[in-house]
Each structure stands twice: as C-alpha cells, then as structure tokens.
PQR file with spaces between the fields and no chain letter, atoms N, CA, C, O and H, PARSE charges and radii, in Angstrom:
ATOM       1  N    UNK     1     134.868  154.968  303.469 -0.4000 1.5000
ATOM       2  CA   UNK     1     134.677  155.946  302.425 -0.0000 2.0000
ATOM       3  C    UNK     1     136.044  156.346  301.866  0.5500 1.7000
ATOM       4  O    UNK     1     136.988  156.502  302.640 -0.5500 1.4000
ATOM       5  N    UNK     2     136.198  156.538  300.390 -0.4000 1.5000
ATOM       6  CA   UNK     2     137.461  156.320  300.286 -0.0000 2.0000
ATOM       7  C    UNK     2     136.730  158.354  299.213  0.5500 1.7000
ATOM       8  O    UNK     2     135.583  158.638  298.868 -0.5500 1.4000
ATOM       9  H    UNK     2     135.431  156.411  299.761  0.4000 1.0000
ATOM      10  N    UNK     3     138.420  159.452  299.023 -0.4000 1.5000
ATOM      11  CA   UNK     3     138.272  160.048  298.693 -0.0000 2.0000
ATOM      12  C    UNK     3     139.116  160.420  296.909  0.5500 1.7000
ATOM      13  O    UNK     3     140.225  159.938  296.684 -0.5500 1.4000
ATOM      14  H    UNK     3     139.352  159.221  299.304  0.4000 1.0000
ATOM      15  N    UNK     4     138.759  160.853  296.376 -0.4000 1.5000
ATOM      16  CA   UNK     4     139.298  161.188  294.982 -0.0000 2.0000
ATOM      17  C    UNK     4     139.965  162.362  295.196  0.5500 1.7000
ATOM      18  O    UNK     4     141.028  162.378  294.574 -0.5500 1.4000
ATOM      19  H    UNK     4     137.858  161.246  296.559  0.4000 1.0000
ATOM      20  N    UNK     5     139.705  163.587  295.986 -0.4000 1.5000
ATOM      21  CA   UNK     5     140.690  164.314  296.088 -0.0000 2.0000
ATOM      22  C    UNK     5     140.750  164.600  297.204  0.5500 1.7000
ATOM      23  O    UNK     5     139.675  165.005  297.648 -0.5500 1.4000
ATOM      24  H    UNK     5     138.842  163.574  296.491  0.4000 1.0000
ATOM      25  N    UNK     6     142.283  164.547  298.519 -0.4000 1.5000
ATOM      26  CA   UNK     6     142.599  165.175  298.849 -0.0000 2.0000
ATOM      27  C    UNK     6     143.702  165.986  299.251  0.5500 1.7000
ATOM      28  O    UNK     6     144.748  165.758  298.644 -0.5500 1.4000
ATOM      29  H    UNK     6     143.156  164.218  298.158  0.4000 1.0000
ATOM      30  N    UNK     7     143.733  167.011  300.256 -0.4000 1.5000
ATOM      31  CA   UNK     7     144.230  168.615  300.569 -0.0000 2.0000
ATOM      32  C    UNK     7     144.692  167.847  301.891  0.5500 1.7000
ATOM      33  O    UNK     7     143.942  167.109  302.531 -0.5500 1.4000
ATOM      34  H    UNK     7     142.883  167.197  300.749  0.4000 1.0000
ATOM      35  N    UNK     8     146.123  168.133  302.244 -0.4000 1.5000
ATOM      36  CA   UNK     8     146.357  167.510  303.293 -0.0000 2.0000
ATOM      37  C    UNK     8     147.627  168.605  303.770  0.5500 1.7000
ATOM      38  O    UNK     8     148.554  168.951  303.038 -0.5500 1.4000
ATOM      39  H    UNK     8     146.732  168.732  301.724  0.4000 1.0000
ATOM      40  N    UNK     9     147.414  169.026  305.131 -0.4000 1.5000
ATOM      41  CA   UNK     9     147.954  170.022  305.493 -0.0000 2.0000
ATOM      42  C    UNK     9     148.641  169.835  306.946  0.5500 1.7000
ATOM      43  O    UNK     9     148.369  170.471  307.964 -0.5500 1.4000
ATOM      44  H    UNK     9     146.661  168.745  305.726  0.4000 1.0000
ATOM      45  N    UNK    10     149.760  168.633  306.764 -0.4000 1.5000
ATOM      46  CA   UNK    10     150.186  168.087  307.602 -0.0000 2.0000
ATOM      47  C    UNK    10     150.916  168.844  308.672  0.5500 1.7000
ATOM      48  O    UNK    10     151.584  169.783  308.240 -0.5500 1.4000
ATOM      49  H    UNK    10     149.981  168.117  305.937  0.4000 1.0000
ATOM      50  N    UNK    11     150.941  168.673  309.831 -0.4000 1.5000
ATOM      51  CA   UNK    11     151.310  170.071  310.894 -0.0000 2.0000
ATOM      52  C    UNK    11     152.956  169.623  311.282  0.5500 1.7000
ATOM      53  O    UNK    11     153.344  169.055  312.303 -0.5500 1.4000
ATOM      54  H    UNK    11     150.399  167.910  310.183  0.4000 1.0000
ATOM      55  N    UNK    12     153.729  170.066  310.151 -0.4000 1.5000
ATOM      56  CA   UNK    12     155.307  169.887  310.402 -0.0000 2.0000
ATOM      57  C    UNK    12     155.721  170.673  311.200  0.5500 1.7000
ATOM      58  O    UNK    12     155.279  171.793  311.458 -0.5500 1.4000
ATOM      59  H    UNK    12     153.414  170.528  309.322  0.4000 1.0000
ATOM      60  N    UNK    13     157.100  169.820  311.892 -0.4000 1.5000
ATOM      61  CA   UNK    13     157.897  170.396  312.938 -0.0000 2.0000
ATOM      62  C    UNK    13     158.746  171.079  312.195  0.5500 1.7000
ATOM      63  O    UNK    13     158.887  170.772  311.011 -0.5500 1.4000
ATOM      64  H    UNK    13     157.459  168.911  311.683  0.4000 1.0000
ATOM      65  N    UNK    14     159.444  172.102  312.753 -0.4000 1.5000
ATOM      66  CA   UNK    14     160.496  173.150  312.450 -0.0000 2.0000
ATOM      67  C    UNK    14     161.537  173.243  313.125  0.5500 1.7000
ATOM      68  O    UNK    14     161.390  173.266  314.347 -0.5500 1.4000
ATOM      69  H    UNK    14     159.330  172.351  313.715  0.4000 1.0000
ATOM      70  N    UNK    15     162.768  173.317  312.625 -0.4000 1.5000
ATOM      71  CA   UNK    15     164.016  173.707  313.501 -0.0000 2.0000
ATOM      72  C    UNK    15     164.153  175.075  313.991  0.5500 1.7000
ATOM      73  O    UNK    15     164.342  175.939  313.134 -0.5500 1.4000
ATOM      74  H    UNK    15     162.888  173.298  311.633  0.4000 1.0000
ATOM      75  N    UNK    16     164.086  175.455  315.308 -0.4000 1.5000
ATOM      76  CA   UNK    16     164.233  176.818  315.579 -0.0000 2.0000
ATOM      77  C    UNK    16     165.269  177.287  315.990  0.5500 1.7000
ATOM      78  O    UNK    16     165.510  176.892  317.131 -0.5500 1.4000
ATOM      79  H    UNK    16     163.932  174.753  316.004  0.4000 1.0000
ATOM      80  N    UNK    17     166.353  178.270  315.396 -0.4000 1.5000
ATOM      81  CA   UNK    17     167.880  178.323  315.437 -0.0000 2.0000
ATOM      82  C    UNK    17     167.836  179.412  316.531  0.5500 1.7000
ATOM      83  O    UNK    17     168.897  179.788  317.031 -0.5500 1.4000
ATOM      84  H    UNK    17     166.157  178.591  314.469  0.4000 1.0000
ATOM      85  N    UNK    18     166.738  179.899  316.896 -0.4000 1.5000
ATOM      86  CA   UNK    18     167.439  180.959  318.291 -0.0000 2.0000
ATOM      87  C    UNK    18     165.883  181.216  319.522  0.5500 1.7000
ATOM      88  O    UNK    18     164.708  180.996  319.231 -0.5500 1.4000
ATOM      89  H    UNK    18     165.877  179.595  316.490  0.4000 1.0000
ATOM      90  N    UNK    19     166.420  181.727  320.863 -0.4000 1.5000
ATOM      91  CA   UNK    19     165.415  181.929  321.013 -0.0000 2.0000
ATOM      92  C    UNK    19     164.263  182.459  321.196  0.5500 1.7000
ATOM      93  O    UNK    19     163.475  181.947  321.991 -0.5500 1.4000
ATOM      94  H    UNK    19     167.375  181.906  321.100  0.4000 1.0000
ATOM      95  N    UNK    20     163.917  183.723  320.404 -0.4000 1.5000
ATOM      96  CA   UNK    20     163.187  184.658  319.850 -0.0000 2.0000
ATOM      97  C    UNK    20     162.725  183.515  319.053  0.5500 1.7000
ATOM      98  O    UNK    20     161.965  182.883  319.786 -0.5500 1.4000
ATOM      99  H    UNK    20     164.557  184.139  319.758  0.4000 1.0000
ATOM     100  N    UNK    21     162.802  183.023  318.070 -0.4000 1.5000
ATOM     101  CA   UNK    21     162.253  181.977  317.153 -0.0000 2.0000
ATOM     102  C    UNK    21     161.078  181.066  317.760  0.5500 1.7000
ATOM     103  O    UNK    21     159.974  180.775  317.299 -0.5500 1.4000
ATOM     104  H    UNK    21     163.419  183.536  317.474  0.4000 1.0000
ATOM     105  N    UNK    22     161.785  180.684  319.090 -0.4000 1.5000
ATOM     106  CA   UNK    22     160.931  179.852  319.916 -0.0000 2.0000
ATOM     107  C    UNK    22     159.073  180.254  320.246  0.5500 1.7000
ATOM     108  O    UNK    22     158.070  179.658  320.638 -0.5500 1.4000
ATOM     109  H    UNK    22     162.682  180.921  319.464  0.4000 1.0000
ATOM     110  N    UNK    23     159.459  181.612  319.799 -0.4000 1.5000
ATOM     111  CA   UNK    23     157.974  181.884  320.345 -0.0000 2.0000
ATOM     112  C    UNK    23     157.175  182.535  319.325  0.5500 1.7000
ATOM     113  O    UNK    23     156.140  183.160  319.554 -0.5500 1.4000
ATOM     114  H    UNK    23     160.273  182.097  319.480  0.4000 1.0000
ATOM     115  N    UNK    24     157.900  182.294  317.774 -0.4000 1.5000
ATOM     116  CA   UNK    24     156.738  182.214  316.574 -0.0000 2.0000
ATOM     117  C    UNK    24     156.661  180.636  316.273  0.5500 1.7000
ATOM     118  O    UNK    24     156.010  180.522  315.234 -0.5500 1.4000
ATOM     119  H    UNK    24     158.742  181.786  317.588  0.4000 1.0000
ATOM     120  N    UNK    25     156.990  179.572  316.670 -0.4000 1.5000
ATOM     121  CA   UNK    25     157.988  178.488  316.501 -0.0000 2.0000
ATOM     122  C    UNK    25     155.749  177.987  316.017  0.5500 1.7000
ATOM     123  O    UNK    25     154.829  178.597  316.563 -0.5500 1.4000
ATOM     124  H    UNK    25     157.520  179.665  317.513  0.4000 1.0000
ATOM     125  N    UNK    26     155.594  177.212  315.308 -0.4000 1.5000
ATOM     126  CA   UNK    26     154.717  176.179  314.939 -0.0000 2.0000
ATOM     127  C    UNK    26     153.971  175.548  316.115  0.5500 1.7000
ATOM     128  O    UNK    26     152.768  175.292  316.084 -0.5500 1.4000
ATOM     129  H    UNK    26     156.341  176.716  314.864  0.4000 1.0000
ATOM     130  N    UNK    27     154.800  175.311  317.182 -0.4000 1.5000
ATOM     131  CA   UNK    27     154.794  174.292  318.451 -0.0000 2.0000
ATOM     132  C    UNK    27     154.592  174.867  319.110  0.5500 1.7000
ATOM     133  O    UNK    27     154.564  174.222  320.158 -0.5500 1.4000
ATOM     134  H    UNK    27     155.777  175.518  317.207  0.4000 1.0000
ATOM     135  N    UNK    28     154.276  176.351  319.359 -0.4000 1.5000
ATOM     136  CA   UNK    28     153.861  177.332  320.271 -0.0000 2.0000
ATOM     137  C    UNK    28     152.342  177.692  319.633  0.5500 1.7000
ATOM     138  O    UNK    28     151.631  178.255  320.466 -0.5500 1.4000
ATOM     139  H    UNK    28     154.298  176.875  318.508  0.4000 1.0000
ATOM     140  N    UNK    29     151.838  177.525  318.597 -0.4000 1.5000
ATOM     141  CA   UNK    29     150.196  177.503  318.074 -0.0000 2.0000
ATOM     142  C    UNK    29     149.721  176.579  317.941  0.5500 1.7000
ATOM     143  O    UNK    29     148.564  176.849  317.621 -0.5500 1.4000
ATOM     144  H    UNK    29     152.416  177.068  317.920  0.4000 1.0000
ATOM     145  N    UNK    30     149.928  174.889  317.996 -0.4000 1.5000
ATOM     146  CA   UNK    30     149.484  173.801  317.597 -0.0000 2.0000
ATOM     147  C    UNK    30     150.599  172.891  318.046  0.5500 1.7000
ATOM     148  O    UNK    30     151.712  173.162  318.496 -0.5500 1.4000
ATOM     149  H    UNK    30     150.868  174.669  318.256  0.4000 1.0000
ATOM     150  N    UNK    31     149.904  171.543  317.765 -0.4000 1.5000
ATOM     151  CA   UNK    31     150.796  170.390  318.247 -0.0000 2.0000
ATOM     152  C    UNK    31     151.487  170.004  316.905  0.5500 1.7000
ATOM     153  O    UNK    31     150.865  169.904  315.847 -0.5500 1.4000
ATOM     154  H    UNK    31     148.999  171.323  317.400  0.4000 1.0000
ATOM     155  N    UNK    32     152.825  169.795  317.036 -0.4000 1.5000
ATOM     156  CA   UNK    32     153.466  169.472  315.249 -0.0000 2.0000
ATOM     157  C    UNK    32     153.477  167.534  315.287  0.5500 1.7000
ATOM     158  O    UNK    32     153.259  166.864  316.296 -0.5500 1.4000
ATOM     159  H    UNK    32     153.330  169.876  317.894  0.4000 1.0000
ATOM     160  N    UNK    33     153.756  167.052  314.056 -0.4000 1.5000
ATOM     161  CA   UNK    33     154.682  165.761  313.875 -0.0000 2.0000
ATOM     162  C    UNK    33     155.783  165.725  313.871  0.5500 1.7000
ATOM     163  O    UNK    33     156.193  166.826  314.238 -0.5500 1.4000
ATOM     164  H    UNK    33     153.933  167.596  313.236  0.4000 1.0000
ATOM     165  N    UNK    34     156.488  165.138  313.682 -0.4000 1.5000
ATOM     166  CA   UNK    34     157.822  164.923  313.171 -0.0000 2.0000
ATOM     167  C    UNK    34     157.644  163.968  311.925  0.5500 1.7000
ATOM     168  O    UNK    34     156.648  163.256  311.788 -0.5500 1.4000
ATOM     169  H    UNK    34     156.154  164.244  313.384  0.4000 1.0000
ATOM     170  N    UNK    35     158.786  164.017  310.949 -0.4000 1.5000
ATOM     171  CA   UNK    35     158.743  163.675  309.384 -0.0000 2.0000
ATOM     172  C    UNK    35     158.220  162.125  309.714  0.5500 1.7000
ATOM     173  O    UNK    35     157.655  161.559  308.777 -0.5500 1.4000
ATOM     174  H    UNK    35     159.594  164.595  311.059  0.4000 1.0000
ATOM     175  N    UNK    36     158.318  161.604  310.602 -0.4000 1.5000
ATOM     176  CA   UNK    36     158.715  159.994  310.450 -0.0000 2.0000
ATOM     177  C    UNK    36     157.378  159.555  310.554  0.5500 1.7000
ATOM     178  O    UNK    36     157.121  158.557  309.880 -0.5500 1.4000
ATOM     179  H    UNK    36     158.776  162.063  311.363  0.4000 1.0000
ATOM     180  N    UNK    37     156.081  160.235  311.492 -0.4000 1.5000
ATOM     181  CA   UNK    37     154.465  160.137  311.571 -0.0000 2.0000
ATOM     182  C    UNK    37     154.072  160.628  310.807  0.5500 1.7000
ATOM     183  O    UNK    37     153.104  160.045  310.320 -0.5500 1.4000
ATOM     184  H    UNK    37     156.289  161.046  312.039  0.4000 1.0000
ATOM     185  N    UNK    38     154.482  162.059  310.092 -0.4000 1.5000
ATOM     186  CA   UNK    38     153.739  161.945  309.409 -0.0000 2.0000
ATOM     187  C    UNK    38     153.679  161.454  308.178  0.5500 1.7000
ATOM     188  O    UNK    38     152.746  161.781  307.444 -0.5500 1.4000
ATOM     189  H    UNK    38     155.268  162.533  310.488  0.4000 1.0000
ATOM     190  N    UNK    39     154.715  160.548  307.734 -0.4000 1.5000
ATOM     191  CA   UNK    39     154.915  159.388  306.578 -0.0000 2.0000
ATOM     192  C    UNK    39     154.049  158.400  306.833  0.5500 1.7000
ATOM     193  O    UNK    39     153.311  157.964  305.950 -0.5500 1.4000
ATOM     194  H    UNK    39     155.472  160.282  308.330  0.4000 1.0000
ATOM     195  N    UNK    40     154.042  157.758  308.550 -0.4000 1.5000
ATOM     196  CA   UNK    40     153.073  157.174  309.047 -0.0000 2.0000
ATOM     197  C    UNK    40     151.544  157.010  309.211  0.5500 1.7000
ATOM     198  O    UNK    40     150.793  156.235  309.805 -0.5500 1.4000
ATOM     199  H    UNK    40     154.642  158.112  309.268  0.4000 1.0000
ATOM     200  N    UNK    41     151.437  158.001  308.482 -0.4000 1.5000
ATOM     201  CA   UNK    41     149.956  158.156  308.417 -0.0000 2.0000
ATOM     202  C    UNK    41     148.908  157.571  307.141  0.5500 1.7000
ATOM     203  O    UNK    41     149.012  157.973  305.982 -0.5500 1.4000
ATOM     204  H    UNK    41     152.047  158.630  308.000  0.4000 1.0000
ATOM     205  N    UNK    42     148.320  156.983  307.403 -0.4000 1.5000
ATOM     206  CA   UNK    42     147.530  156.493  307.038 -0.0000 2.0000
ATOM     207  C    UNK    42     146.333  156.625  305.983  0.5500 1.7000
ATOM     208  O    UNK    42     145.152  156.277  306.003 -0.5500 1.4000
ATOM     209  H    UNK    42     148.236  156.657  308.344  0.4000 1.0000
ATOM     210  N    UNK    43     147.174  157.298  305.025 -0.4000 1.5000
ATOM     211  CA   UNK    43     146.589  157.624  304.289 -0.0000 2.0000
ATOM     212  C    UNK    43     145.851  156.907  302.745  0.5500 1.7000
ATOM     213  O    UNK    43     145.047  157.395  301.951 -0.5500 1.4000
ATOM     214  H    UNK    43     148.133  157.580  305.009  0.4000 1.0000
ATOM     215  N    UNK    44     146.493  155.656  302.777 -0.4000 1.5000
ATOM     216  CA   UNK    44     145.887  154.706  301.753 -0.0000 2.0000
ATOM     217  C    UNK    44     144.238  154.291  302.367  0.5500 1.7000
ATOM     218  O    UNK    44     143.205  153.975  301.777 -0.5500 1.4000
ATOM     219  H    UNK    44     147.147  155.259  303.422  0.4000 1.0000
ATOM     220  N    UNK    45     144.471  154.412  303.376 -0.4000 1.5000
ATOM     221  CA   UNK    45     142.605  154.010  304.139 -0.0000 2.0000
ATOM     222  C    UNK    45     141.393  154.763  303.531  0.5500 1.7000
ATOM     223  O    UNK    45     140.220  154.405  303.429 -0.5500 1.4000
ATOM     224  H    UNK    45     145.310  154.668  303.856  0.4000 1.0000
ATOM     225  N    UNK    46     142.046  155.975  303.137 -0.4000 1.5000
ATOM     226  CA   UNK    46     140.911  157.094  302.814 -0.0000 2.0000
ATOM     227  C    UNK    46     141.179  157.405  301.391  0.5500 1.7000
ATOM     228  O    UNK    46     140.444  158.258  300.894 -0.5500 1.4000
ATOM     229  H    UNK    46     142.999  156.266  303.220  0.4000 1.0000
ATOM     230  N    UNK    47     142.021  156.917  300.701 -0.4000 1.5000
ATOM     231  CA   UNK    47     142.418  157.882  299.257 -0.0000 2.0000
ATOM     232  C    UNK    47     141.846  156.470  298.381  0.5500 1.7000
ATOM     233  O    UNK    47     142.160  155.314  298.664 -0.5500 1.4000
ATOM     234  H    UNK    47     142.618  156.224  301.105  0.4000 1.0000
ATOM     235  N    UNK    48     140.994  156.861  297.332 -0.4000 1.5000
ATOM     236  CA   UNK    48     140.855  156.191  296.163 -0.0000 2.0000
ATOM     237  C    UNK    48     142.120  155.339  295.737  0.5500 1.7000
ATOM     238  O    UNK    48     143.211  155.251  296.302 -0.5500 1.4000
ATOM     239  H    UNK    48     140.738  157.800  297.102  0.4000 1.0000
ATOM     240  N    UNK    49     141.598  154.654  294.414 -0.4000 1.5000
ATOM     241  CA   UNK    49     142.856  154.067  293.918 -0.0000 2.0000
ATOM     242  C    UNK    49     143.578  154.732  293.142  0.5500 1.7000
ATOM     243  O    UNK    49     144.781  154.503  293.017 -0.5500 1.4000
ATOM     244  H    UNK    49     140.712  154.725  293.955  0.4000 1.0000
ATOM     245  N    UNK    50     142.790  155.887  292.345 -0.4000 1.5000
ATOM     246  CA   UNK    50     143.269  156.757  291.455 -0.0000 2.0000
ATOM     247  C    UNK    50     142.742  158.244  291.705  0.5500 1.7000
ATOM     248  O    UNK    50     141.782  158.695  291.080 -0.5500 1.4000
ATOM     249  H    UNK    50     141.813  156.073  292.447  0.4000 1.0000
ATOM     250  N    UNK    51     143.374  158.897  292.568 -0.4000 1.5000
ATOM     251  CA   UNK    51     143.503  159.977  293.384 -0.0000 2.0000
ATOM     252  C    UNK    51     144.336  161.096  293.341  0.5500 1.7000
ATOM     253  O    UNK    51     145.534  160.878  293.163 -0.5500 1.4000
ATOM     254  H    UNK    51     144.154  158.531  293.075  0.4000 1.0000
ATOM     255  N    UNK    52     143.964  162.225  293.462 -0.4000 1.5000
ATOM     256  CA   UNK    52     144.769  163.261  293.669 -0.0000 2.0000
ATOM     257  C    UNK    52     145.073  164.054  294.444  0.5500 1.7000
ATOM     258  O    UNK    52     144.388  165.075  294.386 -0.5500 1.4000
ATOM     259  H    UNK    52     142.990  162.402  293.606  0.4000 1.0000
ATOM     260  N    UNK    53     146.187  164.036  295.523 -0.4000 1.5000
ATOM     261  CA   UNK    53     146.623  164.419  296.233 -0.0000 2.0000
ATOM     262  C    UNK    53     147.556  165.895  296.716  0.5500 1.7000
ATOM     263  O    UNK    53     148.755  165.772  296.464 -0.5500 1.4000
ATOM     264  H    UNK    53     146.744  163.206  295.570  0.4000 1.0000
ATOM     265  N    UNK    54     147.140  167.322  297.402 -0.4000 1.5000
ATOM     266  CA   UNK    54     147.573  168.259  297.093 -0.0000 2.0000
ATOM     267  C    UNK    54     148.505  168.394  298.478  0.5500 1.7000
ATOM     268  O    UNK    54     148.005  169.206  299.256 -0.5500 1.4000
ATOM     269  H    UNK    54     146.167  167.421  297.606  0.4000 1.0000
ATOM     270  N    UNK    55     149.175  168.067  298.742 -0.4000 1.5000
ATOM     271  CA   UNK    55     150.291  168.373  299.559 -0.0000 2.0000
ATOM     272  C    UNK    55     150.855  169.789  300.265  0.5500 1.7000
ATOM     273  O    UNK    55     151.842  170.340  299.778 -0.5500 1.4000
ATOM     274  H    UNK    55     149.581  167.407  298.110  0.4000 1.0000
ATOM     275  N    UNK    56     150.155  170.363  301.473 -0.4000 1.5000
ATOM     276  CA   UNK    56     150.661  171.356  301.777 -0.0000 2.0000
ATOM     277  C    UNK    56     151.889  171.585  302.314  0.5500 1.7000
ATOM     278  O    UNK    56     151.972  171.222  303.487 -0.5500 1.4000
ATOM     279  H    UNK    56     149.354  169.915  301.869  0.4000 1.0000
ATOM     280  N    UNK    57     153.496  172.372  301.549 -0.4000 1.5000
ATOM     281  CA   UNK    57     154.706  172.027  302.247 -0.0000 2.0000
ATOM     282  C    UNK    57     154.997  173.339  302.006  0.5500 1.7000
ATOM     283  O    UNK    57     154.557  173.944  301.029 -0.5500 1.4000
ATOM     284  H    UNK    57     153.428  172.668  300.596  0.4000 1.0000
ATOM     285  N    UNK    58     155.787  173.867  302.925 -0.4000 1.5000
ATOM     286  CA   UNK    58     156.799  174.891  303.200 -0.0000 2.0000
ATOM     287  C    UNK    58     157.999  174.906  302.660  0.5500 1.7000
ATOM     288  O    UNK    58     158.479  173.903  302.133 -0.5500 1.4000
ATOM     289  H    UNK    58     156.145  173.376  303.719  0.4000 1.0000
ATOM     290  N    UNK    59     158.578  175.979  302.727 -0.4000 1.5000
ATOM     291  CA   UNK    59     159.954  175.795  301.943 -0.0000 2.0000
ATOM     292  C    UNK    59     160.575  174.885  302.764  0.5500 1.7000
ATOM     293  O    UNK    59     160.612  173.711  302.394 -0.5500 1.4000
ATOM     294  H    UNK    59     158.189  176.794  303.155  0.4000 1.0000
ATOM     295  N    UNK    60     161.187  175.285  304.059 -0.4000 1.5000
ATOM     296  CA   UNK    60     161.610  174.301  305.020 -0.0000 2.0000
ATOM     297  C    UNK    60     161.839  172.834  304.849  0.5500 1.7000
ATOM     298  O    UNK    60     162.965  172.340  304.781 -0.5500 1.4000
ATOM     299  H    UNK    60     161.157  176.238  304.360  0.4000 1.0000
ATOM     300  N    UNK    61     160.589  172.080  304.774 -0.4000 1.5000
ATOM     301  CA   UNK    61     159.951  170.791  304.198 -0.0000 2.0000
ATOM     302  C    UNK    61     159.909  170.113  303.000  0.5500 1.7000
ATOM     303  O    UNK    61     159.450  168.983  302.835 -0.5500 1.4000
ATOM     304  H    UNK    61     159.675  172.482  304.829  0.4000 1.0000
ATOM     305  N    UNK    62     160.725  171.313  301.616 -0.4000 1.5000
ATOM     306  CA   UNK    62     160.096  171.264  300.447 -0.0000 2.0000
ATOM     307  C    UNK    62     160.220  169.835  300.107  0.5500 1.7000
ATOM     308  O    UNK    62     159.283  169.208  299.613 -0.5500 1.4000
ATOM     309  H    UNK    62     161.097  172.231  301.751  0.4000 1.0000
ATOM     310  N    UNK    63     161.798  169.124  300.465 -0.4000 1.5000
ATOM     311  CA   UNK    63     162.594  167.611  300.191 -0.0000 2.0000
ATOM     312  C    UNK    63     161.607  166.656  301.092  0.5500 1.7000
ATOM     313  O    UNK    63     161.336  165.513  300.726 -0.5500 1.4000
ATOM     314  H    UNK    63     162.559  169.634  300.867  0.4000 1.0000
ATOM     315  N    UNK    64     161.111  167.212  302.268 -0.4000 1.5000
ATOM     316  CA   UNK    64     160.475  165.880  303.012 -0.0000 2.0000
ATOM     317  C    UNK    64     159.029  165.398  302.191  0.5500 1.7000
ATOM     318  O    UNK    64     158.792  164.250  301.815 -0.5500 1.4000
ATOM     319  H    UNK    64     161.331  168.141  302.565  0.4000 1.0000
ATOM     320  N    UNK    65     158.191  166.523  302.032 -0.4000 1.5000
ATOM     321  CA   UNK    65     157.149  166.479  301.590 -0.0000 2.0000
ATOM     322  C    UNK    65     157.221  166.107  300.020  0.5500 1.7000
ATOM     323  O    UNK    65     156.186  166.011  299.361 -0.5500 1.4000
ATOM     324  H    UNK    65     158.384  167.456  302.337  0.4000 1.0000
C-alpha cells in the first residue's frame, strides 16, 4: 500500500550539554535514532510516486531534517 500523504515524526537524538539536561533528555521518554537511520529508513516502500511529505523537525535538527 503505498501513501499520498505522509506526517512523519521521526524520534531524533539530542545533544545534552549538562547533567540536569539528562533527565528532560528525549532518551529518557522514548527510544531516539540517530541522523544516519533515520535517513535509513525506508520510506520509498510506502510513499506514492507523487507525494507529500510533512516532516516533523525541531530547531535542533532544522539542517538534518
């Protein structure tokens, strides 16, 4: 099944500069990727040929995403 639109809300890793940070940190509520899987992912399997894609990114991320 292939989709025309989707919302993809990929669970990025974060640099955490101290450690108070560590424990709002992403990786303390959920399991993250790192940039390089989630490029890896597989997303031509499921997306139409002519598709629209909404990209959820953080400031953090803004260049990766």
């Amino acid at each position: 099944m292939k989709f025309n639109i989707l919302y993809v809300d990929p669970p990025w890793a974060y640099k955490v500069y101290s450690k108070k940070g560590q424990g709002r940190s992403a990786e303390n509520h959920y399991r993250t990727m790192n940039v390089e899987d989630i490029y890896g992912l597989d997303i031509q399997s499921i997306a139409a040929d002519d598709c629209i894609l909404f990209l959820w990114v953080t400031f953090p991320c803004l260049e990766q995403g």
